[in-house]
Backbone as CSV, one residue per row, in Angstrom:
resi,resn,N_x,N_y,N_z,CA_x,CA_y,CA_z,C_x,C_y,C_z
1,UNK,15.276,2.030,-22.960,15.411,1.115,-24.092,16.671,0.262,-23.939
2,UNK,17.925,0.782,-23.546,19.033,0.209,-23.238,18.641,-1.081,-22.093
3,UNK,18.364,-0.789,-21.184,18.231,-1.348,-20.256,17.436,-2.215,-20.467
4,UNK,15.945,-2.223,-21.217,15.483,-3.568,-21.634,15.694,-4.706,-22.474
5,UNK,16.823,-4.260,-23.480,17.609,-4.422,-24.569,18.302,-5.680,-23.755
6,UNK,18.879,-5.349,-22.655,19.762,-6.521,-21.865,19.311,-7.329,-21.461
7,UNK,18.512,-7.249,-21.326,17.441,-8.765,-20.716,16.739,-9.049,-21.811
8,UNK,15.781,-8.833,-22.466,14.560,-9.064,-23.916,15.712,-9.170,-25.075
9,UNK,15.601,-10.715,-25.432,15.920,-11.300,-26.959,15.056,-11.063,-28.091
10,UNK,15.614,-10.370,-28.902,14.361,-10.512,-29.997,14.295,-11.918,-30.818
11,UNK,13.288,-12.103,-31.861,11.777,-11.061,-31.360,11.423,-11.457,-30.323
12,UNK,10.447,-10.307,-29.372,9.333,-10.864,-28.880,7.991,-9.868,-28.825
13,UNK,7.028,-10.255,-27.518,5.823,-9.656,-28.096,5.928,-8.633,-26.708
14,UNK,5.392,-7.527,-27.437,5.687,-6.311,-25.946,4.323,-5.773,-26.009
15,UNK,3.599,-5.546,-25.030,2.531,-4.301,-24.809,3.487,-3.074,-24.600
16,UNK,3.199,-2.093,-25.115,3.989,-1.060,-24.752,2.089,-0.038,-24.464
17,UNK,2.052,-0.489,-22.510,0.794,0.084,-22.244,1.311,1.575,-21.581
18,UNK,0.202,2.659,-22.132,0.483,4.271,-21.859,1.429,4.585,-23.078
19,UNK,0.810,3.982,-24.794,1.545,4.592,-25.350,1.839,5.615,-26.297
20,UNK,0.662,6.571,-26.273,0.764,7.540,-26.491,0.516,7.845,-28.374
21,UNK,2.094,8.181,-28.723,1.547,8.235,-29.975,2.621,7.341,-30.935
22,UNK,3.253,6.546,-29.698,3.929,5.452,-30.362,5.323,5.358,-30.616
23,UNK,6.337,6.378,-30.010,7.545,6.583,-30.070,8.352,5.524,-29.705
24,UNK,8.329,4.976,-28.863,9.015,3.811,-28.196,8.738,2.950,-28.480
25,UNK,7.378,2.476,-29.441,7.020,1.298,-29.581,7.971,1.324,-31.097
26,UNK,8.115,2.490,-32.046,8.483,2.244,-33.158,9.757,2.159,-33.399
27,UNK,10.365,2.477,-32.214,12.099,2.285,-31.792,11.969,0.462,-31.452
28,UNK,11.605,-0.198,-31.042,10.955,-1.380,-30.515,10.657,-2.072,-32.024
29,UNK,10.109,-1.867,-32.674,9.549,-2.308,-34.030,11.048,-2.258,-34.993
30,UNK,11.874,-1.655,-35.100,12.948,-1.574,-35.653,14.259,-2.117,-35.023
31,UNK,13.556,-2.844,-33.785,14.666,-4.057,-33.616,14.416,-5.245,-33.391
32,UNK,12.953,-5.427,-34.339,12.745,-6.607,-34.895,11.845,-7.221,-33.265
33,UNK,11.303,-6.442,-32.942,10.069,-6.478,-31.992,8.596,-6.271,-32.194
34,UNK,7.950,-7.220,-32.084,6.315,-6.602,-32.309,5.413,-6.308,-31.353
35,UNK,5.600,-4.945,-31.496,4.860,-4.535,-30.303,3.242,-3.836,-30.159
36,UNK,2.576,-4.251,-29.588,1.162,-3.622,-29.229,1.278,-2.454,-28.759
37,UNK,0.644,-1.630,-29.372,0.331,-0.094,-28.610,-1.132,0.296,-27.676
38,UNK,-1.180,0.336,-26.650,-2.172,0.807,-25.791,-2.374,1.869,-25.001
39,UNK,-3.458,2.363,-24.845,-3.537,3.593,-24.609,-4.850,4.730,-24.931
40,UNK,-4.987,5.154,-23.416,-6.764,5.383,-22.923,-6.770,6.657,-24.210
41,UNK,-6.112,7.561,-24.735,-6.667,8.330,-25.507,-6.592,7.994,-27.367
42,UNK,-7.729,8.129,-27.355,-8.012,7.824,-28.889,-7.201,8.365,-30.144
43,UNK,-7.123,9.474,-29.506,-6.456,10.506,-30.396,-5.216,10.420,-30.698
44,UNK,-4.619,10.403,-29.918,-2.847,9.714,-29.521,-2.663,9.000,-30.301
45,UNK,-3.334,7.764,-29.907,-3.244,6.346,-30.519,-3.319,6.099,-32.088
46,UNK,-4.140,6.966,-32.172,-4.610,7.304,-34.032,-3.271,7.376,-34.762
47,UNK,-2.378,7.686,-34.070,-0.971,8.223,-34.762,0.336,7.242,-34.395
48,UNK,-0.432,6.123,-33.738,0.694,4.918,-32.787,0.508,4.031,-34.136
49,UNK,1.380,3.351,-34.343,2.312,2.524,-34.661,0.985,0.979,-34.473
50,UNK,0.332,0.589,-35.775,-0.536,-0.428,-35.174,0.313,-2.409,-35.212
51,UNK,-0.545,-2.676,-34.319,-1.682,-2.880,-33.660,-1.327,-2.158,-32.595
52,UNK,-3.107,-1.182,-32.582,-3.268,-0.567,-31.500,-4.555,-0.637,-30.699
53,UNK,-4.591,-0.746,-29.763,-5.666,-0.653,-28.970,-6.479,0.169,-27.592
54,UNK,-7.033,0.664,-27.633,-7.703,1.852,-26.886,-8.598,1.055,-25.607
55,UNK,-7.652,1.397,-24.530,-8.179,1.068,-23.121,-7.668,1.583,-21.974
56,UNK,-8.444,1.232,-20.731,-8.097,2.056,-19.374,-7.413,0.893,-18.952
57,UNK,-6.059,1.295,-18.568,-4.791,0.284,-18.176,-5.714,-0.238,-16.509
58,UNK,-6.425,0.956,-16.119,-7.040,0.496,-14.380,-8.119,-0.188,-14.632
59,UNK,-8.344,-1.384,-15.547,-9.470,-1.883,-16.351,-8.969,-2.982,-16.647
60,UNK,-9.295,-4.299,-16.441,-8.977,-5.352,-17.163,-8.586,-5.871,-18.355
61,UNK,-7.667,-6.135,-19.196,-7.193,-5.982,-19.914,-7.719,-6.759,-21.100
62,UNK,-7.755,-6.689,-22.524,-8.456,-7.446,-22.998,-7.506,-8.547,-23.490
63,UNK,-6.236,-9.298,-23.249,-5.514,-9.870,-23.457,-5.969,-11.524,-22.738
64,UNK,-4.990,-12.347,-23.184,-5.284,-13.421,-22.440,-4.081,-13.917,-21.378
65,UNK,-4.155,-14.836,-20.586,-3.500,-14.961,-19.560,-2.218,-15.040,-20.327
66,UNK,-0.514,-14.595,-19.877,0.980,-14.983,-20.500,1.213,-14.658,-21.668
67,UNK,0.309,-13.677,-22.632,0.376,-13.499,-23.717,1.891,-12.653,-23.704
68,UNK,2.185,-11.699,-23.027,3.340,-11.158,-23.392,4.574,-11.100,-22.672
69,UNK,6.000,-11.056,-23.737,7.774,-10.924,-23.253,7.706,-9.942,-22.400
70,UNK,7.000,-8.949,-22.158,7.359,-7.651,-21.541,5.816,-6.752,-22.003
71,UNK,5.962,-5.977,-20.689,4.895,-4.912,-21.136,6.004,-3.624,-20.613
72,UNK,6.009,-2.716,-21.093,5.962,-0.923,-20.412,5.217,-0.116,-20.147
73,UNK,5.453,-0.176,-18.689,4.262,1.592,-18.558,5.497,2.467,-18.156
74,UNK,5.262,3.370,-19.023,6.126,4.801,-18.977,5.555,5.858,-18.766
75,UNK,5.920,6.470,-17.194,4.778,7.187,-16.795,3.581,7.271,-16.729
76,UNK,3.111,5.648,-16.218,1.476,5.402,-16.305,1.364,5.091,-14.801
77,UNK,1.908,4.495,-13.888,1.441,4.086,-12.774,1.263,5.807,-11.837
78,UNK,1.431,6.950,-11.911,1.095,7.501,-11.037,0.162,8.412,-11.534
79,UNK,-0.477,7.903,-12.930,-1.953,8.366,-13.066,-2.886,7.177,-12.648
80,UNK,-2.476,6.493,-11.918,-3.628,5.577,-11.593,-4.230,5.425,-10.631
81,UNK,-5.141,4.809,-10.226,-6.033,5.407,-8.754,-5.182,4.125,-8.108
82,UNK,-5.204,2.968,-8.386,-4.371,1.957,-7.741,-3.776,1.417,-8.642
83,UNK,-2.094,1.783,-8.376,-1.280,0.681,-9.083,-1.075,-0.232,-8.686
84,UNK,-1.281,-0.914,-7.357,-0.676,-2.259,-7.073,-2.126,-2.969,-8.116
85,UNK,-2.954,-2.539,-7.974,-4.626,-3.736,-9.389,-3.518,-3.896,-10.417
86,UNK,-3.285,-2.594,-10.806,-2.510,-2.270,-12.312,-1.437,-3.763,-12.359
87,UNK,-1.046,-3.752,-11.146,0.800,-4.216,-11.405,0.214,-5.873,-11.222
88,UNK,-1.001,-6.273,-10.967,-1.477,-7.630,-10.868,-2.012,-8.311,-12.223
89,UNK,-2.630,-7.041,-12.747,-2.847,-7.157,-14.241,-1.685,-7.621,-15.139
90,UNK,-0.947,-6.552,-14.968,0.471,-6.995,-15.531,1.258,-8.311,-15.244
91,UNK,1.166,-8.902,-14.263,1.780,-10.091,-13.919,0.680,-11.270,-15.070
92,UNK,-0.864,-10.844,-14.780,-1.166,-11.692,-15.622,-0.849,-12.158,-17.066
93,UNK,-0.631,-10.992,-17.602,-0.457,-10.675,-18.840,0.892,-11.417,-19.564
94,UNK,1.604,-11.185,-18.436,3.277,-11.532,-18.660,3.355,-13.171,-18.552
95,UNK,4.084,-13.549,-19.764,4.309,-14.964,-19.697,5.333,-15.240,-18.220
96,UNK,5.695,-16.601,-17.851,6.710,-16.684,-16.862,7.932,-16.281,-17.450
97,UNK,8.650,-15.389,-16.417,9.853,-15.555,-16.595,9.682,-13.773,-17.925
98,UNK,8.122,-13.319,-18.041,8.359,-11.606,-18.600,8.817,-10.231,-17.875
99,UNK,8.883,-9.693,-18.875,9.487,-8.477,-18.004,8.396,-7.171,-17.484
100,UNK,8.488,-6.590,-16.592,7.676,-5.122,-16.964,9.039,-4.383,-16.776
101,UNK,9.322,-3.471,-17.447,9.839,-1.943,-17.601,8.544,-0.722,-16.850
102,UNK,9.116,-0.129,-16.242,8.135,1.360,-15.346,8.873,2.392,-15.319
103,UNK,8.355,3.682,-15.242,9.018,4.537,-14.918,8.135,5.393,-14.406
104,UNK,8.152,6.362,-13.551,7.650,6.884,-12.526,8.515,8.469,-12.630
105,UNK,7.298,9.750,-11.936,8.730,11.065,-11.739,8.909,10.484,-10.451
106,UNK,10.284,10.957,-10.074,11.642,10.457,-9.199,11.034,11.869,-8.422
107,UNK,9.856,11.380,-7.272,9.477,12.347,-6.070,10.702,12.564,-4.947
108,UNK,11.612,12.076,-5.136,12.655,11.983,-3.917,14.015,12.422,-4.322
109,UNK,13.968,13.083,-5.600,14.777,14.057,-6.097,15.366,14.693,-5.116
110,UNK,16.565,15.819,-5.357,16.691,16.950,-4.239,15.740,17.661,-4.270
111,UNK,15.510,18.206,-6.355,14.736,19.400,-6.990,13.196,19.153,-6.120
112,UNK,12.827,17.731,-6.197,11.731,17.293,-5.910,11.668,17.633,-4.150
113,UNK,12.329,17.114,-3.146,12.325,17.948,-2.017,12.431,18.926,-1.254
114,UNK,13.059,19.355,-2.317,12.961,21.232,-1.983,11.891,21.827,-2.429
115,UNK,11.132,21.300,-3.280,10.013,22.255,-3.822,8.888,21.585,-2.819
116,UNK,8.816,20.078,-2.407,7.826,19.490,-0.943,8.122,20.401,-0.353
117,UNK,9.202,20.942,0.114,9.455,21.352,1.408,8.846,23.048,1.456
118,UNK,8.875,23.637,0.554,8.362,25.459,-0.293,6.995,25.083,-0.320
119,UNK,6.159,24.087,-0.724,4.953,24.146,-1.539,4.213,22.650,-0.916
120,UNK,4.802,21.883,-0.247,3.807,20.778,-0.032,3.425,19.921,-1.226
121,UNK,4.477,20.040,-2.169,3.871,19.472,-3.001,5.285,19.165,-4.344
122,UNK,5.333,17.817,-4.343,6.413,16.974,-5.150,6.738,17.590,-6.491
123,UNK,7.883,17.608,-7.276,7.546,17.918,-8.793,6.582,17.242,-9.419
124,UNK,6.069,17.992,-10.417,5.067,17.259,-11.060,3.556,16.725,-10.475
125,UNK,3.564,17.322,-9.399,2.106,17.269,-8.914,1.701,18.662,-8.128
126,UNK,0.557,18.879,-8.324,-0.462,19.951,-7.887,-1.646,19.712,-7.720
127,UNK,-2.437,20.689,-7.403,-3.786,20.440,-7.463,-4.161,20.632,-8.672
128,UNK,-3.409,21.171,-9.944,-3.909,21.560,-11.204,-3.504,20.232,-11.757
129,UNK,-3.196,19.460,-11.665,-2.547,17.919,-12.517,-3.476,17.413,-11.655
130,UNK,-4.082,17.357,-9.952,-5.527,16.328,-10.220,-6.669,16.481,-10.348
131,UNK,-6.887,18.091,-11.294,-7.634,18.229,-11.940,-7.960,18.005,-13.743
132,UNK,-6.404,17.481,-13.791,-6.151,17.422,-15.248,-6.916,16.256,-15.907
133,UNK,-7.198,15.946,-17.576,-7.608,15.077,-17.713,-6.464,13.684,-17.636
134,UNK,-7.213,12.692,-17.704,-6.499,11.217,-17.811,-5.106,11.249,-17.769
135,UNK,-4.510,11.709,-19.063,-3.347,11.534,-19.266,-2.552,12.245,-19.242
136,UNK,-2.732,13.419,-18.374,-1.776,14.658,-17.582,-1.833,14.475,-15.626
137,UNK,-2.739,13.504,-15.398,-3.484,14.042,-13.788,-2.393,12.970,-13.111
138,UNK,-1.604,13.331,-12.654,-0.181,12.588,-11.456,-1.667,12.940,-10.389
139,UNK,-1.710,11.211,-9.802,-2.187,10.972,-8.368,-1.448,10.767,-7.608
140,UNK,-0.606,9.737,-7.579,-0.099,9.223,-6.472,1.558,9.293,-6.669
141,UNK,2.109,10.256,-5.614,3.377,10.280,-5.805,4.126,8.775,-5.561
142,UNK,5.394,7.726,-6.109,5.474,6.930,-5.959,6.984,6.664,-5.433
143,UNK,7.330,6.642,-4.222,9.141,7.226,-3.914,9.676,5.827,-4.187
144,UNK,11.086,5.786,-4.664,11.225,4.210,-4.728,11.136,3.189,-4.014
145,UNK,11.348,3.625,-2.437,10.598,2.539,-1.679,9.530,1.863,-1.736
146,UNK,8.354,2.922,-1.896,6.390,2.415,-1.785,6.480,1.995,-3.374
147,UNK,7.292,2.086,-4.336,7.342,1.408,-5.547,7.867,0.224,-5.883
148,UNK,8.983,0.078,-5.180,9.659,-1.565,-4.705,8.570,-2.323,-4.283
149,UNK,8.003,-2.116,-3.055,7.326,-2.623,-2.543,5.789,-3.259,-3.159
150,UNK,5.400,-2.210,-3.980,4.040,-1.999,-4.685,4.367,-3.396,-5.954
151,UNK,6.248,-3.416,-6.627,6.236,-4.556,-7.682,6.341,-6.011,-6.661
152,UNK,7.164,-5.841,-5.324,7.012,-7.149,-4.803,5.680,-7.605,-4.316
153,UNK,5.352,-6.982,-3.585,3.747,-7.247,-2.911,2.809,-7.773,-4.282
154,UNK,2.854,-7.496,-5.540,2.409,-8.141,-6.675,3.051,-9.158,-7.282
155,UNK,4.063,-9.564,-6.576,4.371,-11.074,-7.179,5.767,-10.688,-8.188
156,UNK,6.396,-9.507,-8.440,7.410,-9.885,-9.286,8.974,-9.727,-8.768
157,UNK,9.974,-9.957,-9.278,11.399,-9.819,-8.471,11.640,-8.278,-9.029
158,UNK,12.167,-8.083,-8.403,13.173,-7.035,-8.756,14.574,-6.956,-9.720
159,UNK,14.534,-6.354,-10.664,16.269,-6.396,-11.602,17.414,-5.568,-11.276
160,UNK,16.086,-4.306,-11.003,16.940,-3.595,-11.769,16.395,-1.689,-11.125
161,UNK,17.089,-1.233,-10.573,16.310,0.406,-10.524,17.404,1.274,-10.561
162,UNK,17.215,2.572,-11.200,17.968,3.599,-11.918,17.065,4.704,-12.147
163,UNK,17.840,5.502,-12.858,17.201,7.238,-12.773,17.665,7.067,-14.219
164,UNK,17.060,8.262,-15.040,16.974,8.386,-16.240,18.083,9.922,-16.277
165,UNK,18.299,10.940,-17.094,18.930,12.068,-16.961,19.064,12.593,-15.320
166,UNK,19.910,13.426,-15.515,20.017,13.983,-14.186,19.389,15.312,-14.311
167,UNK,19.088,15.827,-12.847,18.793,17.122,-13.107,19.427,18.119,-13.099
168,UNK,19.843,19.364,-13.152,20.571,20.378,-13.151,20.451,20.909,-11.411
169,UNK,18.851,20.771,-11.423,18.553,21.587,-10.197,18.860,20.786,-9.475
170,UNK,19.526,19.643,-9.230,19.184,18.705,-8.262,20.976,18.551,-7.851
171,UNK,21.637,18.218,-9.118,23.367,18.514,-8.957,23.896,19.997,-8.178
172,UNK,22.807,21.203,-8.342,23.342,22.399,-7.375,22.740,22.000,-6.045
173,UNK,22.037,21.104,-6.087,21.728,20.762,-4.776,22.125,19.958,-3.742
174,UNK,22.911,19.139,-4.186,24.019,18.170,-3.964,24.504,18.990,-2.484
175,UNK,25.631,19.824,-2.988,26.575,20.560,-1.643,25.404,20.369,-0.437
176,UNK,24.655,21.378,-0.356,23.401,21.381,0.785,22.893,20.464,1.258
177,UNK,22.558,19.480,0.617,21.321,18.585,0.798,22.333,17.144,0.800
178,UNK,23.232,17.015,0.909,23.564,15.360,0.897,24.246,14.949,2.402
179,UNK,24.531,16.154,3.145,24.458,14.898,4.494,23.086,14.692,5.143
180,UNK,22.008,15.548,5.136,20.253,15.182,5.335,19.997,14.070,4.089
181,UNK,20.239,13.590,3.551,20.209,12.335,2.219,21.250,10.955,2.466
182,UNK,21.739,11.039,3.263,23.289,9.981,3.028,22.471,8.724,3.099
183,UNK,21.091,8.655,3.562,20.814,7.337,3.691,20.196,6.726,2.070
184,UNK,20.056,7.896,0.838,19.514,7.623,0.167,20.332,7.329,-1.400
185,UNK,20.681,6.079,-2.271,21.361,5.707,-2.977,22.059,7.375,-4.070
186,UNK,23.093,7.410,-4.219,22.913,9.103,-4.882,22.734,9.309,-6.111
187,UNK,22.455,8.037,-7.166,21.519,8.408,-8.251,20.313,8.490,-8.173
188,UNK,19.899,8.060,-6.996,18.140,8.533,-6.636,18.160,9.366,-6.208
189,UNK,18.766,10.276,-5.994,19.032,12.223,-5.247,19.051,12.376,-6.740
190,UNK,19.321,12.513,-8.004,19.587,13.157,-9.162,18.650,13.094,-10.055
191,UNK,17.882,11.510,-10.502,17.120,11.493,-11.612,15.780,12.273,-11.560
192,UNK,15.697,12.597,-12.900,14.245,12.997,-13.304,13.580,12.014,-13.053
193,UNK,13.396,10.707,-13.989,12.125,9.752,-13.641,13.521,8.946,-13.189
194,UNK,12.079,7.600,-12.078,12.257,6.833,-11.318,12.136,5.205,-12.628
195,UNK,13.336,4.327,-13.204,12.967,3.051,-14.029,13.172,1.737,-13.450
196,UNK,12.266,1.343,-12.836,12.373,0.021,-12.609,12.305,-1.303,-13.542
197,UNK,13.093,-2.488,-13.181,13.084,-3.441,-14.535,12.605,-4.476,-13.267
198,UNK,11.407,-5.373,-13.796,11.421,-6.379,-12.903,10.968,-7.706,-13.817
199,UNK,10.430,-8.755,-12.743,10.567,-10.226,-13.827,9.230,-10.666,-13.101
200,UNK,8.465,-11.548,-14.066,7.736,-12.686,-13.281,8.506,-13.353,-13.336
201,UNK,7.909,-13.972,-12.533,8.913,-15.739,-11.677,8.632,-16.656,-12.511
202,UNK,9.850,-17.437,-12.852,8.931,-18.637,-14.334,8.449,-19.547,-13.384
């Protein structure tokens, strides 16, 4: 929220897509923002903050071309079968010169490579999450590189990337694990989720 706060003047108009049951949108609404709530489960949504609307973000959107200042997906691109469709959608959506906000789990953690390295398998993903329904099932792990890449290859700049809290498990991991890491920025060794801020091009 901070971080979009610095770039987005109010008012403006936000999709806040993957949103659940509306927390962020109503933090958003109380600083004189009007924001759309979207989001594939019905049920959720029932309790979001309206206008709300019920759809599959990997689905064409029912919006019209530049309609919005900014959209957010918060923790939506690595339930999706393809986010780079997703992140083309989003460019449409976004007037010139809008924002998307993302956030992603931070697979390139320490916590997160030590448990690849035990189990074959990133925090936050298993075979029981891609069996989960919709809005629990992590597909595609997204490291910040193949995620940089995934917002440029769709047309938008880059602002901005950061980690959200740190982890506990990941700061005892520090001593061990940071000369095998030196090549990797060292708030991306720490965060829980992965937040990117990026722009369409006006």
């Amino acid at each position: 929220l901070r971080l979009l706060m610095k770039h987005l003047p109010a008012p403006s108009l936000i999709l806040d897509a993957g949103a659940a049951e509306g927390a962020l949108a109503l933090k958003l609404s109380h600083l004189n923002h009007t924001v759309v709530c979207l989001d594939i489960d019905i049920d959720r949504l029932k309790r979001a903050p309206k206008p709300a609307v019920c759809a599959d973000i990997q689905h064409p959107l029912p919006f019209r071309n530049n309609a919005f200042s900014a959209v957010l997906l918060v923790e939506v691109l690595e339930h999706c079968l393809n986010p780079f469709a997703v992140l083309q959608e989003i460019l449409r959506i976004l007037r010139p010169g809008g924002l998307v906000l993302a956030t992603v789990p931070n697979v390139l953690s320490l916590a997160s490579r030590l448990r690849f390295l035990l189990t074959g398998w990133f925090n936050l993903y298993s075979p029981k999450r891609l069996n989960a329904p919709p809005q629990h099932r992590h597909i595609f792990p997204l490291p910040a590189p193949v995620l940089l890449f995934l917002f440029e290859k769709a047309g938008f700049a880059i602002l901005d990337i950061c980690t959200d809290r740190l982890q506990r498990t990941s700061l005892a991991l520090l001593p061990l694990l940071l000369p095998a890491t030196a090549a990797t920025k060292l708030p991306l060794l720490l965060g829980r989720s992965l937040i990117v801020l990026a722009q369409k091009p006006e």
